[in-house]
C-alpha positions in Angstrom: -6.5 -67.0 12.5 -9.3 -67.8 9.8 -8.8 -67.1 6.5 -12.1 -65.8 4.1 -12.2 -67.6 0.6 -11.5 -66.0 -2.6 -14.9 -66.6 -3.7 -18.1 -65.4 -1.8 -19.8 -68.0 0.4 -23.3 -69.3 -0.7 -24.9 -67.0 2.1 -22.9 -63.7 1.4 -24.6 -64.4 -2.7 -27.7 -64.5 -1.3 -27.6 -61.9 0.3 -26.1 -59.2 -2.4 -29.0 -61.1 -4.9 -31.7 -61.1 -2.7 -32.5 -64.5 -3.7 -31.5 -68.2 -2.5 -32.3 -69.9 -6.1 -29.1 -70.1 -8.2 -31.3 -69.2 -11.4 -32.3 -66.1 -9.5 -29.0 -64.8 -8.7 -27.5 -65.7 -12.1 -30.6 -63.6 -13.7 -29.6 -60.8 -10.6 -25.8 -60.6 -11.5 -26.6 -60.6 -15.0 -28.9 -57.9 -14.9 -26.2 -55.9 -12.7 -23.4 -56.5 -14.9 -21.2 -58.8 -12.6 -19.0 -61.2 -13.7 -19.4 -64.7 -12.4 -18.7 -68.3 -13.4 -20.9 -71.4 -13.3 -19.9 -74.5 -11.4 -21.0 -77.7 -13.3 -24.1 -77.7 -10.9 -25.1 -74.3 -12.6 -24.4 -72.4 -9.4 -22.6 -69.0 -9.6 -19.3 -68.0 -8.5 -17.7 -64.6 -7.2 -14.7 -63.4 -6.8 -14.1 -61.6 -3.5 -11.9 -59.0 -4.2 -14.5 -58.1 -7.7 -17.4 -58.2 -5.0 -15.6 -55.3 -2.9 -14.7 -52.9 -5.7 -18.2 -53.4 -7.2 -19.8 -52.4 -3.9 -17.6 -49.9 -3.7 -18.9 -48.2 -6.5 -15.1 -49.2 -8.7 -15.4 -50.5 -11.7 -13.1 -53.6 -11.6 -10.3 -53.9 -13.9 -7.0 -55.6 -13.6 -5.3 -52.0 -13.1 -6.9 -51.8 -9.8 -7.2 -55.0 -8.5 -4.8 -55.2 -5.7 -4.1 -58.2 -3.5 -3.9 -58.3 0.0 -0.5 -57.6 1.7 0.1 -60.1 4.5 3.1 -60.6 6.6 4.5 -63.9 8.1 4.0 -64.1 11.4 5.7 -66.8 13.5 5.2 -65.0 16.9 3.3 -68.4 18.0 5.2 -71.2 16.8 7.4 -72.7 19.2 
């Protein structure tokens, strides 16, 4: 089972920004209105679940930010 990150991977940034350059997709999400962070190497930061409600047209806010359910599953282990 592979889990996804919290955060978007380089390549899924690029391609919501249309650009590679960090400087590029920090003047994108600006210019968008998305929230992000900056890592000390001036690279931008997304939160996964924020990414989905804004493509989804929902304005995030913590009222509708749900996490994922998940069940334990020990069917494998032996």
């Amino acid at each position: 089972m592979e889990f996804q990150s919290e955060t978007l991977a380089d390549e899924e940034l690029a391609s919501i920004t249309g650009y590679q350059i960090p400087s590029k997709q920090i003047q994108w999400l600006t210019d968008n209105h998305w929230e992000f962070v900056l890592t000390g190497a001036r690279r931008p930061i997304v939160g996964r679940v924020y990414a989905r409600l804004k493509l989804s047209g929902v304005k995030p806010s913590a009222a509708n930010v749900l996490t994922e359910t998940w069940s334990l599953d020990l069917a494998s282990v032996s």
